[in-house]
VEXFISE-158110 format. One record per residue (C-alpha): residue in one letter; z, x, y; chain; residue number from 1. Coordinates in Angstrom, 2 decimals, always signed. Each point is the difference from the previous one (the first is absolute). Example, Ala and Ser with C-alpha at 12.3 -4.5 7.8 and 13.67 -1.06 7.14 Angstrom:
2
[r "a",[+7.80,+12.30,-4.50],"A",1]
[r "s",[-0.66,+1.37,+3.44],"A",2]
# end
This chain:
230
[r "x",[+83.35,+81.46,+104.93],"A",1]
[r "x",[-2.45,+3.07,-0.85],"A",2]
[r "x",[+2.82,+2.14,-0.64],"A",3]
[r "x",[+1.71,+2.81,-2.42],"A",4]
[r "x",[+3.63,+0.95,+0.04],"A",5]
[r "x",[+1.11,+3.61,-1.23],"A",6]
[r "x",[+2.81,+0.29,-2.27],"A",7]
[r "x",[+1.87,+3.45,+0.67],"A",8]
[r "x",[-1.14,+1.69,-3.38],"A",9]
[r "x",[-3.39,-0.27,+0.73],"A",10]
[r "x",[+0.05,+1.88,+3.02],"A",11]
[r "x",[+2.03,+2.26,-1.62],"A",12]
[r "x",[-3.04,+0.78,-2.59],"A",13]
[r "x",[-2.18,-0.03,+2.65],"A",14]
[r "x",[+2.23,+2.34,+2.36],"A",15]
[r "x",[+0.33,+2.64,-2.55],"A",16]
[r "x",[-3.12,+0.02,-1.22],"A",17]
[r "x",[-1.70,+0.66,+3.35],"A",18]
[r "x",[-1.65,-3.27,+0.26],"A",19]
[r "x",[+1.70,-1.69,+2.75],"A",20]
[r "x",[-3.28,+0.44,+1.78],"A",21]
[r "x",[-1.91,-2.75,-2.25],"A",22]
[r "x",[+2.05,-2.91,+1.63],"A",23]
[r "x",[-2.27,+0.35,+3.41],"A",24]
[r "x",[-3.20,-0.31,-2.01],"A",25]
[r "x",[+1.40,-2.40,-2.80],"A",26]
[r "x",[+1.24,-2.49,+3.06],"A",27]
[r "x",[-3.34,+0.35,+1.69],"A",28]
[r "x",[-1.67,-1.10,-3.19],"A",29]
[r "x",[+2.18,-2.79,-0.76],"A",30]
[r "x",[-0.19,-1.75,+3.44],"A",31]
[r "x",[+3.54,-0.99,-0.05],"A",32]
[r "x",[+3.38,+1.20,+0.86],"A",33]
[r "x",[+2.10,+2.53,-1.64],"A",34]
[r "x",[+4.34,-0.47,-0.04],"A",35]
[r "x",[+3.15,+1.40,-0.54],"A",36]
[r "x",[+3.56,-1.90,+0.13],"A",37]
[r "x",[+2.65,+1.79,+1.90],"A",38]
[r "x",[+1.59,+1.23,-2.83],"A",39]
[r "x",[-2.36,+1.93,-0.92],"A",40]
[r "x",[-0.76,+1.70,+3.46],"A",41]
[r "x",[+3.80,+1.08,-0.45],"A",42]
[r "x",[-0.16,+0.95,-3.42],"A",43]
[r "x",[-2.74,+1.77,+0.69],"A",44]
[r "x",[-0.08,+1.36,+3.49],"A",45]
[r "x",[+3.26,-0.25,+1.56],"A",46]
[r "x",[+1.78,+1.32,-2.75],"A",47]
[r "x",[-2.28,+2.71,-1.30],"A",48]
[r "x",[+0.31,+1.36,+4.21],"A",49]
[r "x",[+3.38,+1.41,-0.47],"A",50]
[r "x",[-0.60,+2.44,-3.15],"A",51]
[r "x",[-2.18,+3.28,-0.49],"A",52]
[r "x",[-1.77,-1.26,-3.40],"A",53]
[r "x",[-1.51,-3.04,+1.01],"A",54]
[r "x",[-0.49,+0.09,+3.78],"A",55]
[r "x",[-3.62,+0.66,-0.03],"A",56]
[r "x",[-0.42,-2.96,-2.25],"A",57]
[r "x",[+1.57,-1.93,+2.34],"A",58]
[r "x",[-2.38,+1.22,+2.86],"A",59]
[r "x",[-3.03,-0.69,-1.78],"A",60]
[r "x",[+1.00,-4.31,-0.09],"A",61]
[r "x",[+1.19,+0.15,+3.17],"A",62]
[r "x",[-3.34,+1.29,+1.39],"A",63]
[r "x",[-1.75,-3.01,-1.78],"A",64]
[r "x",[+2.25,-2.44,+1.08],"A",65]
[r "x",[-0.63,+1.44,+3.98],"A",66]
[r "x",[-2.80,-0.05,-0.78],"A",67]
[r "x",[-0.07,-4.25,-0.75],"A",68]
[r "x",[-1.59,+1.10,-3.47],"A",69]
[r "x",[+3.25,-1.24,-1.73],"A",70]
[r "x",[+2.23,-2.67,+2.38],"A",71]
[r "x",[+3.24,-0.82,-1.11],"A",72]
[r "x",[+1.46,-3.18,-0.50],"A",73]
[r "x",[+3.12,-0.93,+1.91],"A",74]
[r "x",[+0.79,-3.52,-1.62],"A",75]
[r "x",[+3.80,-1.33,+0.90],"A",76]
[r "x",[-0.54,-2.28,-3.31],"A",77]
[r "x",[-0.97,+2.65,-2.35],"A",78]
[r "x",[+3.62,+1.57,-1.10],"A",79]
[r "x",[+1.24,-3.97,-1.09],"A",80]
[r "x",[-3.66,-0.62,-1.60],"A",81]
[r "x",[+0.81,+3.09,-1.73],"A",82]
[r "x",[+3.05,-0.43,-1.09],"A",83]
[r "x",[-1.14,-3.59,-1.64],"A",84]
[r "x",[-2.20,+2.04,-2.22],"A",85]
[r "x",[+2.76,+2.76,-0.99],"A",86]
[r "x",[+1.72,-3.16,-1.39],"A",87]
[r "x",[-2.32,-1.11,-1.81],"A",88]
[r "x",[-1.80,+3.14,-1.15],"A",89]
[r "x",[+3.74,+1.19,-1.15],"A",90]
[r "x",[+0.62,-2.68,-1.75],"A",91]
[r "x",[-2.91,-0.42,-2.60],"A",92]
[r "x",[+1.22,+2.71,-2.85],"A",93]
[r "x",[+3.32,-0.06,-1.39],"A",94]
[r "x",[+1.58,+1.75,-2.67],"A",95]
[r "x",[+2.77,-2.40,-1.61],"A",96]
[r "x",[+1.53,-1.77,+3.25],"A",97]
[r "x",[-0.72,+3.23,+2.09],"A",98]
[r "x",[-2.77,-0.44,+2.75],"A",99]
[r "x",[-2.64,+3.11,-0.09],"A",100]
[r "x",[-0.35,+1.56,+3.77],"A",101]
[r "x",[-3.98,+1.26,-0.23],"A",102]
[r "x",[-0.46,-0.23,+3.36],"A",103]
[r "x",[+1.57,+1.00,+3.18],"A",104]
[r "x",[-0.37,-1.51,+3.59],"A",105]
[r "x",[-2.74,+2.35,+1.60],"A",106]
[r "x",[-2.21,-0.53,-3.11],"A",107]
[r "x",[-0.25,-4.03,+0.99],"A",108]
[r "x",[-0.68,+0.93,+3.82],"A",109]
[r "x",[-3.55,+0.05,-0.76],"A",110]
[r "x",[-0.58,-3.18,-1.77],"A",111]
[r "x",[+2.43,-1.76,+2.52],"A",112]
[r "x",[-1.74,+1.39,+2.67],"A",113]
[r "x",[-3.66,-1.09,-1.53],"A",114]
[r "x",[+1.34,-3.67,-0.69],"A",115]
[r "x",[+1.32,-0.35,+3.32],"A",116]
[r "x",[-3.43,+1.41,+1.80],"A",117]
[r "x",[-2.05,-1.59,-2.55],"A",118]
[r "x",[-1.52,+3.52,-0.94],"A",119]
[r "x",[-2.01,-0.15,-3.26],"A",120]
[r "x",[+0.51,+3.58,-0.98],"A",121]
[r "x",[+2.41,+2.27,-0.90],"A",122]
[r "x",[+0.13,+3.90,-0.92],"A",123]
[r "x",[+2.75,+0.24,-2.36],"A",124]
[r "x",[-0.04,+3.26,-2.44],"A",125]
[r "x",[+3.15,-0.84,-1.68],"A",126]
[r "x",[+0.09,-0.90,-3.38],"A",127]
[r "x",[+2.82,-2.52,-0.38],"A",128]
[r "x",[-1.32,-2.20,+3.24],"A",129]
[r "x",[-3.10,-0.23,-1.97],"A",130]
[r "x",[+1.23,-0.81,-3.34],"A",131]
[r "x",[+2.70,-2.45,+1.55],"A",132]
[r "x",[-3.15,-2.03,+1.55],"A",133]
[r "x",[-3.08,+0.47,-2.22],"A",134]
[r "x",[+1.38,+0.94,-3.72],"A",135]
[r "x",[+4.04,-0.96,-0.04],"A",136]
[r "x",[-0.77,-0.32,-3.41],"A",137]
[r "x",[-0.36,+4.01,-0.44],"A",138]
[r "x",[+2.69,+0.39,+2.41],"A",139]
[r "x",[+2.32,-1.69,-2.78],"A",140]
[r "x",[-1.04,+2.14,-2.35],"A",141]
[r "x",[+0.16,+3.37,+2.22],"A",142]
[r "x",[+3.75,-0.80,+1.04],"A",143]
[r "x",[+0.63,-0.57,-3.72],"A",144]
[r "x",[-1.25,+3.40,-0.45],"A",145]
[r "x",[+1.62,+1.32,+2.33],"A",146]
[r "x",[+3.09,-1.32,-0.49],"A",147]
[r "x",[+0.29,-0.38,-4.09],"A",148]
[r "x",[+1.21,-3.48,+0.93],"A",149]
[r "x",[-1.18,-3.36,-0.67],"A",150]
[r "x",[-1.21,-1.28,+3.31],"A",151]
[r "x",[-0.23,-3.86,+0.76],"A",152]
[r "x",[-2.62,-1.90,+3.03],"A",153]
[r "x",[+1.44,-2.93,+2.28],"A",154]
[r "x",[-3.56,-1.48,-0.09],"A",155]
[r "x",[+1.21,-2.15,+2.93],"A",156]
[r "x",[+0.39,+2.64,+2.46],"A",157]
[r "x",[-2.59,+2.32,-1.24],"A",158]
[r "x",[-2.23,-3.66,+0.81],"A",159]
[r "x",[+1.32,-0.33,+3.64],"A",160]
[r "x",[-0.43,+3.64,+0.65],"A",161]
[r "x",[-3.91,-0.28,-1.01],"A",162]
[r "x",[-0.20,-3.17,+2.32],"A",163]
[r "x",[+2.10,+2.16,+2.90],"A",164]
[r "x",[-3.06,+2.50,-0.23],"A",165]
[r "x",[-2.67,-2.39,-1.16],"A",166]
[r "x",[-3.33,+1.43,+1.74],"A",167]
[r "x",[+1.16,+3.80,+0.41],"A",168]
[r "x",[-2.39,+2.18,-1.97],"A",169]
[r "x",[+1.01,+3.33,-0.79],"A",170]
[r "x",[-2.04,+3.24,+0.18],"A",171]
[r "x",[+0.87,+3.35,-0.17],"A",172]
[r "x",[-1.02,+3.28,+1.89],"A",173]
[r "x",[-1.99,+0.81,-3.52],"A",174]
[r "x",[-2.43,-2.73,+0.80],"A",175]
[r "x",[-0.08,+1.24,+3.87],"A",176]
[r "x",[-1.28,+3.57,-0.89],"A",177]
[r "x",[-2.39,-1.07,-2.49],"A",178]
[r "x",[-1.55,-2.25,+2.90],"A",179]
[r "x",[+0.14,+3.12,+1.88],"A",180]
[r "x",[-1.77,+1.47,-2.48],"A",181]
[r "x",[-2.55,-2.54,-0.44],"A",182]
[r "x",[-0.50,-0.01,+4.23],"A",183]
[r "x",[-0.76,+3.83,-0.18],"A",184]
[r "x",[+2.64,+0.19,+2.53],"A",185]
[r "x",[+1.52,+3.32,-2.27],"A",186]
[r "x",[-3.59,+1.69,-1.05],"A",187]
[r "x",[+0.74,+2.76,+2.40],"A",188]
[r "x",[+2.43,+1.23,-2.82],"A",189]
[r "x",[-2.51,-0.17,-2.94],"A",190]
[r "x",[-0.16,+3.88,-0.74],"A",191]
[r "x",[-2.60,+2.33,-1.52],"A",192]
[r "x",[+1.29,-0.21,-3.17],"A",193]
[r "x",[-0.84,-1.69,-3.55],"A",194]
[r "x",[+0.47,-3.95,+0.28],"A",195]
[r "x",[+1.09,+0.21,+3.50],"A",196]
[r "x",[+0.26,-3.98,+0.16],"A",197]
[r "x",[+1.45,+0.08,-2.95],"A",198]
[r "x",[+2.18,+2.77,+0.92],"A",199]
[r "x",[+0.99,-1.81,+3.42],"A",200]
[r "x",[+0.40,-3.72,-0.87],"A",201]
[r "x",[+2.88,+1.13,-3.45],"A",202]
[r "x",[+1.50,+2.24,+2.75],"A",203]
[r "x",[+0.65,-2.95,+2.76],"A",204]
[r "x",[+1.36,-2.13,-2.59],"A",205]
[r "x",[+2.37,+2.18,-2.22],"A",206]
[r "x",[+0.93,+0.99,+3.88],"A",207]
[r "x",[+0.75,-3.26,+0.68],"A",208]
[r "x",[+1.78,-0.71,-3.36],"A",209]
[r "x",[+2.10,+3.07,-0.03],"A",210]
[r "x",[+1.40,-1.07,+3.45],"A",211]
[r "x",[+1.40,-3.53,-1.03],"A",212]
[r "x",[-2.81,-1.95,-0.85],"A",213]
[r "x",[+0.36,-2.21,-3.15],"A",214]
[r "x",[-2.97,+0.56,-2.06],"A",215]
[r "x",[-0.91,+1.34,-3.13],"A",216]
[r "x",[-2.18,+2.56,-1.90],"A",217]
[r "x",[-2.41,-2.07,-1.58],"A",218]
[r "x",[-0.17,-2.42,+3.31],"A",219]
[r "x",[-0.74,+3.37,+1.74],"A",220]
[r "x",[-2.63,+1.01,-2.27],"A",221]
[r "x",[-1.80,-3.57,+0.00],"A",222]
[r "x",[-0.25,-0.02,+3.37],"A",223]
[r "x",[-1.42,+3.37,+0.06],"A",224]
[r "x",[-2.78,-1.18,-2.52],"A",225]
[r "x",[-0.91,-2.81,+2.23],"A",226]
[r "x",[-0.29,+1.67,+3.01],"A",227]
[r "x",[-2.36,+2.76,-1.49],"A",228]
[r "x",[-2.30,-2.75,-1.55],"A",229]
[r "x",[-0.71,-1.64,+3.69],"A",230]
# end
């Protein structure tokens, strides 16, 4: 399937950064499909509807999801698919005889959802989803940070979960503004000023990082050179 499902924390970035907007062009130029699960719809819309800070947030997704830009999936499998991979993600660090809980159930709703629709992509922003499935190895070491214990890896489960989710490729609303970026699709905001690209492109992505996306400084600043060589 030519599809991409949206984790809540990227829409958050995008939400709050006024750039909701891009999914209409960004789905029009990938040809394909763009999803939410039901959890997130809730999390994001349904919830958000009954408070003052956030309600206008909550407007904003639930225009694009009128609108068929997002649809939301409405699986009756996806809560036990789900909690399969809680188990398992749960139940990969340990300190002594003590299982770690890194994740909780809403953060697997995604990559249940994408197994069970056979969706190749995921936007995920958080940091411990990503480090859980693409560098567990610096997730070891960031727990032991964080918690000035030694921290041990059931290698079998941390095995089962990769073959759970074998296929899923993670990107992150980062990459999806600097394809913006590249498409011209935010030029309109390139001021008269001194390096306006420049300018524009560090503001989009420390905009994006500040707001929940995992990315760093010097991954910021690459990606800046690159895109002012093209």
């Amino acid at each position: 399937m030519k599809a991409i499902l949206f984790d809540a924390g990227p829409i958050i970035s995008l939400t709050t950064n006024n750039l909701l907007w891009l999914l209409k062009p960004l789905k029009e130029k990938f040809g394909g499909e763009f999803y939410l699960t039901e959890g997130v719809r809730k999390e994001l819309v349904e919830k958000p509807l009954k408070t003052k800070k956030f309600k206008f947030e909550a407007l904003q997704l639930q225009d694009q999801i009128e609108k068929g830009i997002l649809k939301v999936i409405k699986d009756g499998g996806l809560h036990k698919k789900a909690e399969q991979l809680l188990d398992l993600a749960n139940g990969v660090f340990y300190v002594k005889k003590n299982p770690l809980r890194v994740l909780q159930l809403g953060e697997l709703e995604s990559l249940a959802a994408a197994k069970l629709m056979d969706i190749p992509y995921i936007v995920v922003d958080e940091r411990i989803t990503r480090l859980l499935l693409e560098s567990p190895g610096q997730m070891e070491q960031l727990l032991e940070r964080r918690l000035h214990k030694n921290v041990k890896v059931n290698r079998t489960k941390l095995s089962r979960l990769h073959k759970q989710v074998e296929g899923v490729k993670l990107i992150r609303s980062l990459e999806l503004v600097t394809i913006a970026y590249e498409l011209g699709l935010l030029d309109d905001y390139i001021a008269k000023i001194p390096e306006a690209r420049k300018q524009l492109l560090q503001a989009i992505l420390w905009g994006i990082k500040l707001n929940g996306c995992s990315a760093g400084q010097q991954e910021i600043d690459e990606i800046v050179r690159i895109e002012l060589k093209k």
